[in-house]
C-alpha positions in Angstrom: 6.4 24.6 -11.7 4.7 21.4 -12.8 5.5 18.1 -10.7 5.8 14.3 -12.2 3.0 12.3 -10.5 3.8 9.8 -13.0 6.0 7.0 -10.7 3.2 7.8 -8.3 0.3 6.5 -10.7 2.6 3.8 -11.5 2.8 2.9 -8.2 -0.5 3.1 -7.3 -1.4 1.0 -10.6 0.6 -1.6 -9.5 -1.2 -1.6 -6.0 -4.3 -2.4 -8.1 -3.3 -4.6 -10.3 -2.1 -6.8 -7.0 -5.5 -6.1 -5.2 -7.3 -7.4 -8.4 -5.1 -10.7 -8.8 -5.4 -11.3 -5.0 -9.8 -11.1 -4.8 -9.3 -13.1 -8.5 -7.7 -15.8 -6.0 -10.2 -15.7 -3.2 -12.5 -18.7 -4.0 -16.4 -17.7 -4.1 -18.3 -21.4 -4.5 -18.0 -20.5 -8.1 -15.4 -22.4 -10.8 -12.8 -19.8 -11.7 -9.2 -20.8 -12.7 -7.7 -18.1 -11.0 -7.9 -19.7 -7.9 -5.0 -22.6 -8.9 -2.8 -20.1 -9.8 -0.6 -20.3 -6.7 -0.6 -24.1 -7.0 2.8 -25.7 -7.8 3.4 -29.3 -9.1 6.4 -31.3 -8.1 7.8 -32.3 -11.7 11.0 -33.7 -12.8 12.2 -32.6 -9.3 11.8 -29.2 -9.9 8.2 -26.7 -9.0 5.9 -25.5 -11.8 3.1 -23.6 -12.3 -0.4 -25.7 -12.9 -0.8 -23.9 -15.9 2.9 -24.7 -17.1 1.8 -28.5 -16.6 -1.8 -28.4 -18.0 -4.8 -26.5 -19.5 -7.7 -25.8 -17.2 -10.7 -25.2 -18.7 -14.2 -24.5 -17.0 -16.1 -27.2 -17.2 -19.3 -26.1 -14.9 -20.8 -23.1 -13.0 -18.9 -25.3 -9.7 -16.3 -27.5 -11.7 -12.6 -27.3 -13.6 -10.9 -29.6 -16.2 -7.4 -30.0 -15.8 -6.0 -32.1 -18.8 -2.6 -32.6 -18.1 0.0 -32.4 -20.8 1.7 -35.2 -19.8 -0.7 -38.1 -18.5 1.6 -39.6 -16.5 2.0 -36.3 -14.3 -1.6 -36.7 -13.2 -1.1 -37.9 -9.6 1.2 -35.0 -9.3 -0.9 -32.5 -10.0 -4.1 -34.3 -7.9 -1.4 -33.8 -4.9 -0.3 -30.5 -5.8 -3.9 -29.3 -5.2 -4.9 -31.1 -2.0 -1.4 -30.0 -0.2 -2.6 -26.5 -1.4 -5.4 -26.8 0.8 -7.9 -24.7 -1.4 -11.2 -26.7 0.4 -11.7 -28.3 -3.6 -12.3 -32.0 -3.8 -10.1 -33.3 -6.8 -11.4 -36.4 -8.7 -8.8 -38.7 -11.6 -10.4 -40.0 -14.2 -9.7 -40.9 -17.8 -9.4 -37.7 -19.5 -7.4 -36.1 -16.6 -8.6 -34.3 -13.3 -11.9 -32.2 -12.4 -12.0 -30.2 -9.6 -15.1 -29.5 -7.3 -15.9 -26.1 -5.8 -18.1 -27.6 -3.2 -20.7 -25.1 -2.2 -19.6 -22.7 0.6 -21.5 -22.4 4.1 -22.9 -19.4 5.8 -19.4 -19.4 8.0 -17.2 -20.3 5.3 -18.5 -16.9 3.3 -18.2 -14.5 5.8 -14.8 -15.6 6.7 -13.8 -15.0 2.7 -15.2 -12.1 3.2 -13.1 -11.1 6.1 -10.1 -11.7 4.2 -11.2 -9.9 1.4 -11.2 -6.8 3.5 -7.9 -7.5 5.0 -6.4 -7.7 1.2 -8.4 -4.6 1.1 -6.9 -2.8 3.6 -3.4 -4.3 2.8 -3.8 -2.4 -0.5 -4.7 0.7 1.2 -1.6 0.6 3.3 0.6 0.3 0.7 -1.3 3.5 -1.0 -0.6 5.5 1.9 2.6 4.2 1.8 3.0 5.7 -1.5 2.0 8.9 -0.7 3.7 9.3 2.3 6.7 9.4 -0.2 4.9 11.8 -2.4 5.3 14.1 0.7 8.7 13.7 2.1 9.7 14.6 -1.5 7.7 17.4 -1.5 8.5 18.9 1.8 12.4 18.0 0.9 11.4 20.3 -2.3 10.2 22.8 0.3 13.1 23.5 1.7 15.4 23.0 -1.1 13.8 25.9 -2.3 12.3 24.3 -5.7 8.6 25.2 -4.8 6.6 27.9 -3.0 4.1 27.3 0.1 1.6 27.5 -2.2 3.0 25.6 -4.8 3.6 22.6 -2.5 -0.1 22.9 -0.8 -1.2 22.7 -4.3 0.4 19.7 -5.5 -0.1 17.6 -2.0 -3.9 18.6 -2.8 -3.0 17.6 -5.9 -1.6 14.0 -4.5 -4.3 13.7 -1.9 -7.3 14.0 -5.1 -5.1 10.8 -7.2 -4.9 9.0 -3.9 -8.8 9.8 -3.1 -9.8 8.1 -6.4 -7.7 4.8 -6.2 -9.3 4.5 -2.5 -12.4 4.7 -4.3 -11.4 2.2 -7.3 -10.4 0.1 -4.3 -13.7 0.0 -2.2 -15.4 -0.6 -5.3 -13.4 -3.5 -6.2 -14.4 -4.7 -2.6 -17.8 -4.4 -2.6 -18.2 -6.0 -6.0 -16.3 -8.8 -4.2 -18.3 -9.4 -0.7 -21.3 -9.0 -3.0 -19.9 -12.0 -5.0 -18.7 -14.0 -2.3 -21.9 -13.4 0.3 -24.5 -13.8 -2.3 
């Protein structure tokens, strides 16, 4: 009898899609939009998106351009990204804003790369979060009576192989990471 694994790949694609937006936010020295996607400007009273505001552009290996859409939003945005606290220096001139990814210190990169592993091993959590469900339904299909012993060995050898390769998609994802942000 053939089980759906399918909700469980979903799952376990969603997991790394998450892990990939979360190291695309993790600054490395280098100029890389992604890291002012959690920034929100304060306009017309209500939050937006920096991106819903302005284009940003890379303009160096260690700077952005943010041309705002709306000139007179500048100061907005330059506060928008200084509460945000991302360690980048902002500077106003006449075409709009650049933004500085000063270069990062010997402490500064390992503890990047500390938090890199913990969004690492959040990921892994919620994996084996994921397939602890895979084996409550399994055993609950035990004794329903759905599956033999060794159909339900099978498949949670089965589980355990998927789960095995998205551990390893993860790692990988890791180490291309430290590599990145320790040089």
């Amino acid at each position: 009898m053939a089980y759906d694994f399918n909700p469980l790949k979903k799952q376990l694609t969603g997991v790394e899609e998450w892990l990939k937006k979360e190291f695309q936010q993790i600054r490395t020295g280098q100029a890389t939009p992604a890291v002012l996607d959690n920034v929100k400007v304060e306009i017309y009273g209500a939050p937006m998106g920096l991106k819903e505001v302005a284009s940003v552009i890379i303009e160096g290996a260690r700077t952005l351009r943010i041309a705002p859409w709306d000139k007179s939003q500048t100061k907005e945005i330059e506060k928008a990204i200084t509460v945000a606290n991302l360690g980048l220096s902002v500077v106003v001139d006449d075409q709009g804003l650049r933004v500085n990814f000063p270069e990062l210190t010997e402490d500064r990169r390992k503890d990047i790369a500390k938090m890199a592993k913990d969004k690492l091993e959040e990921s892994k959590k919620q994996v084996r979060q994921h397939r602890e469900g895979i084996i409550r339904d399994l055993t609950a299909k035990e004794k329903e009576g759905g599956y033999g012993k060794d159909d339900i060995f099978r498949l949670k050898n089965e589980t355990q192989k998927i789960i095995d390769e998205l551990i390893k998609k993860l790692d990988v994802m890791y180490e291309k990471k430290e590599k990145e942000v320790l040089g």
